[in-house]
C-alpha positions as CSV (number, residue, x, y, z in Angstrom):
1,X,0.0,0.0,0.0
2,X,1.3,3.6,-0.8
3,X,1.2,5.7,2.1
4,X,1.3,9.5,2.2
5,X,-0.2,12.3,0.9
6,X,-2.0,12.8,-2.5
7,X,0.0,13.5,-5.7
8,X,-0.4,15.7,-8.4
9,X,-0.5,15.0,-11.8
10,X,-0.2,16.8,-15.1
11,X,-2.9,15.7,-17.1
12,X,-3.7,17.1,-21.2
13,X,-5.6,16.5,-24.4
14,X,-4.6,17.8,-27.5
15,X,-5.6,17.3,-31.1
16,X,-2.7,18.0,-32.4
17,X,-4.7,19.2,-36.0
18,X,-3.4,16.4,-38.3
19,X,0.0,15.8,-40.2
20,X,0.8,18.4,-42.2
21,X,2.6,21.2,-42.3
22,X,5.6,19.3,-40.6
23,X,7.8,22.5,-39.9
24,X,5.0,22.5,-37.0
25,X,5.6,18.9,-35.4
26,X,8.9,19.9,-33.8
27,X,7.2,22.7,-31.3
28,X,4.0,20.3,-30.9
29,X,6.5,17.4,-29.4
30,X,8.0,20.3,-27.0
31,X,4.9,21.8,-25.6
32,X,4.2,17.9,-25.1
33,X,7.5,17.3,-23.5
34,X,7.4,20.3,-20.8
35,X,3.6,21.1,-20.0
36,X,2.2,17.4,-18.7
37,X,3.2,14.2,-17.1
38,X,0.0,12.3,-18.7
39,X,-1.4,13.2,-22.4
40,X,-4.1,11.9,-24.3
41,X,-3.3,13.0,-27.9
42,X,-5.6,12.9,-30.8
43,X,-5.0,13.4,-35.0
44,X,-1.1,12.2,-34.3
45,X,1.3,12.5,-36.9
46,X,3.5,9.6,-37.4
47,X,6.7,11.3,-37.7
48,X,6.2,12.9,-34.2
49,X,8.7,12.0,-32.0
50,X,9.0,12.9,-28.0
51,X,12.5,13.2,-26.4
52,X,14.7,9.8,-26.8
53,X,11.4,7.6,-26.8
54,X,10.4,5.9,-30.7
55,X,7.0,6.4,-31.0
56,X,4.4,4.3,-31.9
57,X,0.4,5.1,-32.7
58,X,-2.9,3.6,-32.9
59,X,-4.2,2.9,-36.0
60,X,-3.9,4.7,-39.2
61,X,-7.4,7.3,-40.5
62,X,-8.4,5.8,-43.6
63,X,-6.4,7.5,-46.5
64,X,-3.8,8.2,-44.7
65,X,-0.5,7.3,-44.4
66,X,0.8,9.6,-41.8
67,X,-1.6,10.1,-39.4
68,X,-3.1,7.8,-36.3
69,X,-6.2,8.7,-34.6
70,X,-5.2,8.7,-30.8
71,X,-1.8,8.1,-28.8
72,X,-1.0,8.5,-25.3
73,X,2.4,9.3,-23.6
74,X,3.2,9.3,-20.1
75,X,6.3,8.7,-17.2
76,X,5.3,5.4,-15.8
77,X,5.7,1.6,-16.6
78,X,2.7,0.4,-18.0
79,X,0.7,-2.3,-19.7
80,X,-0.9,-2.4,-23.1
81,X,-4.4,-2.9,-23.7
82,X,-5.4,-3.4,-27.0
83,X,-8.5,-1.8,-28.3
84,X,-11.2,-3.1,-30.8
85,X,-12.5,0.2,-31.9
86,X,-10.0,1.6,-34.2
87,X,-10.0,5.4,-32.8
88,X,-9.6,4.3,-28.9
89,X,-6.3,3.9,-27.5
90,X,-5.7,2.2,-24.0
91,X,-3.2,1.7,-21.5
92,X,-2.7,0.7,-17.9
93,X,-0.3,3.2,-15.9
94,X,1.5,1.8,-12.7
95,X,1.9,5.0,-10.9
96,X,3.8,4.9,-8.0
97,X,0.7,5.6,-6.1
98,X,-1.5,3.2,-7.3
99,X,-2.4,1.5,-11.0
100,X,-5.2,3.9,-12.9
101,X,-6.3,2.7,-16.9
102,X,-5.9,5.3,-19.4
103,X,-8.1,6.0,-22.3
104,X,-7.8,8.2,-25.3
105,X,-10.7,8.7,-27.8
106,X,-11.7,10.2,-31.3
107,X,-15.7,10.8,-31.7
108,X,-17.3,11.7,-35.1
109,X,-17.8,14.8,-36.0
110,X,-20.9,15.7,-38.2
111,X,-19.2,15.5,-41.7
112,X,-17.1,12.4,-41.0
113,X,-19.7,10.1,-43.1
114,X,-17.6,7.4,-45.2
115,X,-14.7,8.5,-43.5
116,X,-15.5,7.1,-40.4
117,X,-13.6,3.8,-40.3
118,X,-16.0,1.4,-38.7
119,X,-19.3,3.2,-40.5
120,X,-21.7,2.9,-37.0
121,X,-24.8,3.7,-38.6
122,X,-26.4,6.2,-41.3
123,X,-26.7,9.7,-39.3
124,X,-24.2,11.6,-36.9
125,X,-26.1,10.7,-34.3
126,X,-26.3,6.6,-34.6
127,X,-22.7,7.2,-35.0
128,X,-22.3,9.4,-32.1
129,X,-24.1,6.9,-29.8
130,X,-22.9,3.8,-31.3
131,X,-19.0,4.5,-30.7
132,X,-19.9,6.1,-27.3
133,X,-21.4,2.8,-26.6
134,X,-18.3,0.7,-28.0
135,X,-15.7,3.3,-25.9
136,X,-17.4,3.2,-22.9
137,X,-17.9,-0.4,-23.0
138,X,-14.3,-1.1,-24.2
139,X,-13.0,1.3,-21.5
140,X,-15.3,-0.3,-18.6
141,X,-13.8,-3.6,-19.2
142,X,-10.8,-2.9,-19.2
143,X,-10.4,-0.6,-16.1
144,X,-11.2,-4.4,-14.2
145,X,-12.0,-1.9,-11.2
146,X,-9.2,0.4,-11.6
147,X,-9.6,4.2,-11.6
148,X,-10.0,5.8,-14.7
149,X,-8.8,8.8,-16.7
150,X,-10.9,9.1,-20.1
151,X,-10.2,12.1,-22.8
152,X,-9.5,12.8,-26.3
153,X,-11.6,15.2,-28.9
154,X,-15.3,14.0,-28.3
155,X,-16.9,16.7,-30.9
156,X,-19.0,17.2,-28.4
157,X,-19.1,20.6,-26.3
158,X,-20.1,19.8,-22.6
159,X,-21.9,23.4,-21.5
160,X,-22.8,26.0,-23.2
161,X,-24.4,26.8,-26.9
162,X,-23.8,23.2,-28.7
163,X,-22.0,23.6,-32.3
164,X,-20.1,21.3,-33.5
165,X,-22.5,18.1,-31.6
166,X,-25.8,18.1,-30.1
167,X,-28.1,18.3,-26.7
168,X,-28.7,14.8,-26.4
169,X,-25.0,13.8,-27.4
170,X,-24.3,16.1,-24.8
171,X,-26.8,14.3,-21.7
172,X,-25.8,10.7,-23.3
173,X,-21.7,11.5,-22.8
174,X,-22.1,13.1,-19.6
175,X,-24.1,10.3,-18.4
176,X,-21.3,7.6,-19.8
177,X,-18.9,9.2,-17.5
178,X,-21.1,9.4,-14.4
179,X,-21.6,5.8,-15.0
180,X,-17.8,5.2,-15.2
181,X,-17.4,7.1,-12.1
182,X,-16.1,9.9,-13.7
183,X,-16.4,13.6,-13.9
184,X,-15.5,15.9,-16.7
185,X,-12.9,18.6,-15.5
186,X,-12.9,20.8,-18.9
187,X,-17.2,21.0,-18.6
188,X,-16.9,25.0,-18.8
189,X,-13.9,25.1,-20.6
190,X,-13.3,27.6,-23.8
191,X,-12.4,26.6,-27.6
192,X,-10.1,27.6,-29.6
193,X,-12.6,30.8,-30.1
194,X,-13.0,31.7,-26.7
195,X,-16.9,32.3,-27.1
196,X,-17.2,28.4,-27.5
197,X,-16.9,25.5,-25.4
198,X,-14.6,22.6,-26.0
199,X,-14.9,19.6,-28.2
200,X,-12.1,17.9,-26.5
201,X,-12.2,16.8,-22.6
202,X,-10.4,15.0,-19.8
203,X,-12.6,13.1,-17.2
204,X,-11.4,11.4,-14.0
205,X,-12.5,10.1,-11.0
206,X,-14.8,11.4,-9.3
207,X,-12.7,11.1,-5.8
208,X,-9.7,13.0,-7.4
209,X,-9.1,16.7,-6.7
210,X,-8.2,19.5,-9.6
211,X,-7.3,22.8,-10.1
212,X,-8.2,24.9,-12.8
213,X,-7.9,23.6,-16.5
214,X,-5.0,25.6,-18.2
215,X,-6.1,26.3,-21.8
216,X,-3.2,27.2,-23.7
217,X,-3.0,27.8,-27.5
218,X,0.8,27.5,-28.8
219,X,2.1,29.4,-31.3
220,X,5.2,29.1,-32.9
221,X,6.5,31.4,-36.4
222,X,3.5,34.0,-35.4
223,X,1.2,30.8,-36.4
224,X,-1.1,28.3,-34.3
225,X,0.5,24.5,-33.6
226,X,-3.3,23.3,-34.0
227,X,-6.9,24.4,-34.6
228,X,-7.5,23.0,-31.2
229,X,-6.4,24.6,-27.7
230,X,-4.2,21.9,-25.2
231,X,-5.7,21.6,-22.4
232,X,-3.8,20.6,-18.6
233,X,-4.9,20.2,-15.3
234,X,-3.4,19.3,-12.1
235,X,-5.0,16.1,-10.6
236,X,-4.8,15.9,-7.1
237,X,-4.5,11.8,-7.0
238,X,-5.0,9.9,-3.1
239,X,-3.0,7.4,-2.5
240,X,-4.1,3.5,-3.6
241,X,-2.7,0.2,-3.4
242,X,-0.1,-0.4,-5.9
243,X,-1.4,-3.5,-8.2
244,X,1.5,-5.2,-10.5
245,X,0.7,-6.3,-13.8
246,X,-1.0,-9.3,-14.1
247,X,-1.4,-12.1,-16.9
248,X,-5.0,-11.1,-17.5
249,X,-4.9,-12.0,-21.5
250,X,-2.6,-12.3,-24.4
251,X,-3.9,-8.7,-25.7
252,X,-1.6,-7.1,-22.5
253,X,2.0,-7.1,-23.0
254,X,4.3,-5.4,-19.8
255,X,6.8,-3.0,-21.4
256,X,9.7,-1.6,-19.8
257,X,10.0,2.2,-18.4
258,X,10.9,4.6,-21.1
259,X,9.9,8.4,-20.7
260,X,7.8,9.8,-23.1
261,X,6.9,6.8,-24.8
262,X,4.0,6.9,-27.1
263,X,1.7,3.3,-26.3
264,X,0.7,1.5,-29.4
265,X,-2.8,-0.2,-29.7
C-alpha cells in the first residue's frame, strides 16, 4: 500500500490538428515534453517524435499514411491494452501511487460520413451513440475496477451553446462518465474561439481533486500548432494500493519504463 499524501499530476488533451505542415511537429512534441506528465493526444502525426522515446500510434485514418487517430504518452511503466475500436487507444499506468487505466478517444464529427472507419450507422447521431457505446464499454472492461482517466476530442461541447454536436449527445456523454465514475474537468472550458466551449475533454474520478484547467494555445513562427487549444490540469490523486501487472490475457503485454513513450494499440 502507498502511504502518504495525494499526488499531483499533469494531465492534457490535444488534437494536435493532423500531419501536415511538418515545420510544425517539432514545437508540438515540445509543448508535449514540458507542459504534462499524462497526455491523451488525438489526429497524431506519425513522424512525431517525444525526447529519446520511438514512437508508436494507434491505428492509421483511412487514407492516410501519416496520421493515427489517438496516442497516449506518459512517465510510468505500463501495460498495453489493446482496443477493438479503431479510434480508442488504452493503456494501464502503474503510478507509483496506485495502478489507474488510461483512455484516449476520437468521436465523429458531423461530416465524417464514409470516412468514419468502422461506419456505426447512417446519421451523426447513430454514430455518435454507437462509438460512445463501443468506448465506454471497451473502457469499462478494461479498467477491471481500476480508476480511470478518459479524454480525447469527443466533438461534443459539454456546456454551453452546442456547435459542433448536439443536446442529447451532450446528456448521453455526460451520463457515460457518471456511470464510469467519472467527472468531466474541462465541462466549462473555452475553444479555440474563446466564445465556444470545448470539443475535447479529460474526465477522471470522481474522488480526485483539480485545479483549474490551463487552456493554452501554442504558437510558434506567429502561427497556431493546431486548430485545437491543449488543455492541462493538475490532478490531485490519493494514494491507492499499488497493483503489479498481471497475466489477464494475451492482448496485454508489460513493457519496460521509457519516458515519453508513445503506447501503441
Amino acid at each position: 500500500m502507498s502511504a502518504g499524501k495525494s499526488m499531483t499530476l499533469r494531465v492534457g488533451t490535444w488534437n494536435l490538428g493532423r500531419g501536415e505542415p511538418r515545420w510544425r511537429q517539432p514545437h508540438q512534441a515540445a509543448h508535449i515534453s514540458t507542459q504534462a506528465d499524462l497526455w491523451l493526444l488525438t489526429e497524431v502525426p506519425s513522424r512525431l517524435v517525444i525526447g529519446s522515446g520511438q514512437p508508436s500510434f494507434s491505428k492509421l485514418r483511412p487514407g492516410e499514411l501519416n496520421e493515427h487517430w489517438a496516442a497516449i504518452t506518459f512517465r510510468w511503466p505500463f501495460e498495453v491494452v489493446t482496443a477493438v475500436h479503431p479510434t480508442l487507444a488504452m493503456a494501464r499506468i502503474y503510478h507509483p501511487q496506485g495502478a489507474f487505466l488510461v483512455a484516449s478517444s476520437v468521436f465523429p464529427w458531423r461530416t465524417a460520413g464514409i470516412s468514419w472507419p468502422t461506419g456505426d450507422g447512417r446519421s451523426f447521431a447513430e454514430r455518435c451513440a454507437r462509438t460512445l457505446a463501443a468506448h465506454s464499454a471497451e473502457i469499462g472492461k478494461a479498467s477491471d475496477g481500476l480508476p480511470i482517466v478518459w479524454g480525447g476530442d469527443f466533438n461534443q461541447a459539454l456546456s454551453g451553446r452546442e456547435r459542433a454536436g448536439s443536446d442529447l449527445g451532450r446528456a448521453a456523454l455526460l451520463d457515460a462518465f457518471t456511470r464510469l465514475g467519472l467527472r468531466a474537468v474541462t465541462l466549462d472550458s473555452n475553444g479555440q474561439d474563446a466564445q465556444h466551449r470545448s470539443i475535447d475533454h479529460i474526465a477522471i474520478p470522481s474522488g480526485w481533486g483539480s485545479r483549474a484547467v490551463k487552456v493554452q494555445r501554442p504558437q510558434a513562427e506567429h502561427q497556431l500548432l493546431s486548430e485545437h487549444p491543449s488543455y492541462v490540469v493538475g490532478v490531485e490523486r490519493p494514494a491507492a494500493a499499488v497493483t503489479p501487472p498481471s497475466d489477464r490475457s494475451g492482448s496485454l503485454q508489460l513493457l519496460p519504463r521509457r519516458r515519453g513513450q508513445l503506447v501503441q494499440v
